[in-house]
C-alpha positions in Angstrom: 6.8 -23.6 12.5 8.2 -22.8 15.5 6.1 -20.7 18.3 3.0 -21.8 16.6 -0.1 -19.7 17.6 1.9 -17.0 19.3 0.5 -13.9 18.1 -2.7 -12.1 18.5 -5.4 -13.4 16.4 -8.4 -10.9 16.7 -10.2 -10.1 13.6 -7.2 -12.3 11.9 -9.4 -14.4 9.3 -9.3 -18.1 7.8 -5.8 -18.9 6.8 -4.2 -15.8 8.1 -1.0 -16.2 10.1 -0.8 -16.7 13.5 3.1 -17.2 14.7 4.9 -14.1 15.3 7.6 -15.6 13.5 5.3 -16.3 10.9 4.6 -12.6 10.8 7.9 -11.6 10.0 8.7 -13.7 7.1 5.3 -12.6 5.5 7.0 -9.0 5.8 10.3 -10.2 4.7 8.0 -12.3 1.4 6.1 -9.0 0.6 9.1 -6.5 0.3 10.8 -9.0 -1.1 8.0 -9.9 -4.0 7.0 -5.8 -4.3 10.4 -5.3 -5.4 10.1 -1.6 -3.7 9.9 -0.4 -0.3 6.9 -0.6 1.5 5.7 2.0 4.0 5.0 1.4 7.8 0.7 2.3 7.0 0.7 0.5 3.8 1.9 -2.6 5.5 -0.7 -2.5 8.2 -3.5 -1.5 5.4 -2.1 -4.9 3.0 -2.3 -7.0 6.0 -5.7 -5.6 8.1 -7.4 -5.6 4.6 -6.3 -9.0 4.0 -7.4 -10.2 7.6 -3.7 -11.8 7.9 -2.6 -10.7 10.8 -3.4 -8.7 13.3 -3.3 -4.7 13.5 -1.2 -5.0 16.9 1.4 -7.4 15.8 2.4 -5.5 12.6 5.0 -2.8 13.9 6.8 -5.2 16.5 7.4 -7.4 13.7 8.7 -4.5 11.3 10.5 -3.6 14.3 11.9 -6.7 15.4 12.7 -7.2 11.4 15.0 -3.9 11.7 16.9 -4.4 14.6 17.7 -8.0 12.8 19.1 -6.6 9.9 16.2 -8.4 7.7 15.2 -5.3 6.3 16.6 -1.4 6.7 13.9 1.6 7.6 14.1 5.1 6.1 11.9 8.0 7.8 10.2 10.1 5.2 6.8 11.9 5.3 6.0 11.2 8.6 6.0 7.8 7.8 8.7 4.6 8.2 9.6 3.2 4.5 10.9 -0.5 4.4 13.1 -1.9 2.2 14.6 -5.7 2.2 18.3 -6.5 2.8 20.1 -9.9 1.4 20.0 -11.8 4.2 16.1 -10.5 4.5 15.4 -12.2 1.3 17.5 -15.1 2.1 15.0 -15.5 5.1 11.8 -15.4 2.7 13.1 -17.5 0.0 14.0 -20.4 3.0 10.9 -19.9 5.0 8.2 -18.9 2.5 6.4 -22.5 2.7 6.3 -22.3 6.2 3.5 -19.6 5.1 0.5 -21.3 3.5 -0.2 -20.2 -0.4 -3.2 -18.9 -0.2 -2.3 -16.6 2.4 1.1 -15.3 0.7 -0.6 -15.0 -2.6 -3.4 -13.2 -0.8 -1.2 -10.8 0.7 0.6 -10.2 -2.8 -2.7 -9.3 -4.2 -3.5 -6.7 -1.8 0.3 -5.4 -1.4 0.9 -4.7 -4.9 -2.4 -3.0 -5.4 -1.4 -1.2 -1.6 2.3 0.1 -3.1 1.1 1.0 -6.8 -1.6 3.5 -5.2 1.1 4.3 -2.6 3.3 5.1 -5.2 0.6 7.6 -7.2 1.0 9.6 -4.6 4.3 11.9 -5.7 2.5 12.2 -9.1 -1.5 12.6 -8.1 -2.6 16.3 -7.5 -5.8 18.1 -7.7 -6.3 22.0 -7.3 -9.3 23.7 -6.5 -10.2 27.1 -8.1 -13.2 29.1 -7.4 -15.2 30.8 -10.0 -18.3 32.6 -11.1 -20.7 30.0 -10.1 -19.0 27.6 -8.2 -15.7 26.3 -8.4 -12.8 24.2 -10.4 -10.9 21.2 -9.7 -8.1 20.2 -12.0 -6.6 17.2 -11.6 -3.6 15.8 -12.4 -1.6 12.4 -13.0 1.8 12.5 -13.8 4.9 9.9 -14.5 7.9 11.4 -13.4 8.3 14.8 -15.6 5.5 13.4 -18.1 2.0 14.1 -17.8 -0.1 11.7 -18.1 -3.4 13.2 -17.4 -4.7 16.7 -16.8 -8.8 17.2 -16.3 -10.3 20.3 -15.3 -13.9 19.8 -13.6 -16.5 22.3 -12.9 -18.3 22.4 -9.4 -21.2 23.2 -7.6 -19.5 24.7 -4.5 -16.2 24.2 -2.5 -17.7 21.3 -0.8 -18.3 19.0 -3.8 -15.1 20.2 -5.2 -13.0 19.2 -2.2 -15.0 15.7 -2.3 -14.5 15.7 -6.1 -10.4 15.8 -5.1 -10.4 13.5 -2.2 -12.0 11.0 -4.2 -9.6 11.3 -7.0 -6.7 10.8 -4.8 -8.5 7.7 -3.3 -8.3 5.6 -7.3 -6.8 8.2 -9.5 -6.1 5.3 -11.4 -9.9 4.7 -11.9 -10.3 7.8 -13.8 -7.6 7.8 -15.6 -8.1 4.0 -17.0 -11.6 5.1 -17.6 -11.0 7.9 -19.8 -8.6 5.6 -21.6 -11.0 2.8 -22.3 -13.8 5.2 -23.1 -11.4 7.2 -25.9 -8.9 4.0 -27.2 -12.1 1.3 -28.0 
């Protein structure tokens, strides 16, 4: 690949990619794998996580990806949301071997575990109400108009309640396939 060894490579682990023009057809491969758009922070958690690439090469390449037409950029939640163009996937279907395996289906793992939590977040709620002796946290997992899961939790105090919620919107997805598995065996 051309410009081999270009990029920054601090805390950038075995295998990870070190060409800036390696960097940007990882992007391109992700979105265009995900199948969704991918925000500006879940892109530098998928590849910081992953020890791909490193955290100071990330938005010059998103950047550099925009202003090429590779991919488009929508501003929403004071946050930069990616999405892949044509000629973006063109671009990672002709230059996805230039990236080795294990590092693309690394970066896959971690991306679409990244986007499905990412996408929660629209439909993940909790609501703390105080009572008697403490307090109550409902929370809540929903799928568009449907929901899916409503549990209503009693707590010591405000504190545990509020760690009780932040928790829950950390891997709401661990409670709700927990409480599945416990009930449907």
């Amino acid at each position: 690949m051309a410009n081999e060894f270009d990029a920054l490579t601090q805390d950038v682990g075995i295998g990870g990619v070190r060409s800036r023009l390696g960097i940007r057809v990882l992007l391109c491969y992700i979105l265009k794998n995900v199948k969704s758009e991918v925000s500006r922070t879940a892109f530098s958690e998928i590849l910081r996580s992953s020890e791909l690439v490193n955290f100071f090469e990330i938005n010059p390449a998103l950047d550099m990806l925009f202003e090429s037409g590779l991919v488009t950029r929508t501003e929403k939640e004071d946050d930069d949301y990616f999405s892949i163009t044509d000629e973006g996937i063109s671009v990672a279907d002709k230059l996805q071997t230039e990236i080795p395996l294990t590092a693309r289906e690394k970066a896959l793992a971690v991306a679409f575990e990244v986007v499905a939590r990412e996408r929660l977040k629209g439909s993940v709620d909790y609501v703390i109400e105080k009572a008697e002796n403490g307090c109550y946290v409902t929370l809540t997992v929903r799928d568009g108009d449907t929901l899916m899961l409503e549990t209503k939790l009693f707590s010591a105090d405000g504190m545990q309640a509020q760690l009780v919620g932040e928790n829950f919107m950390k891997h709401p997805e661990k409670l709700y396939e927990g409480i599945i598995d416990a009930l449907a065996r």
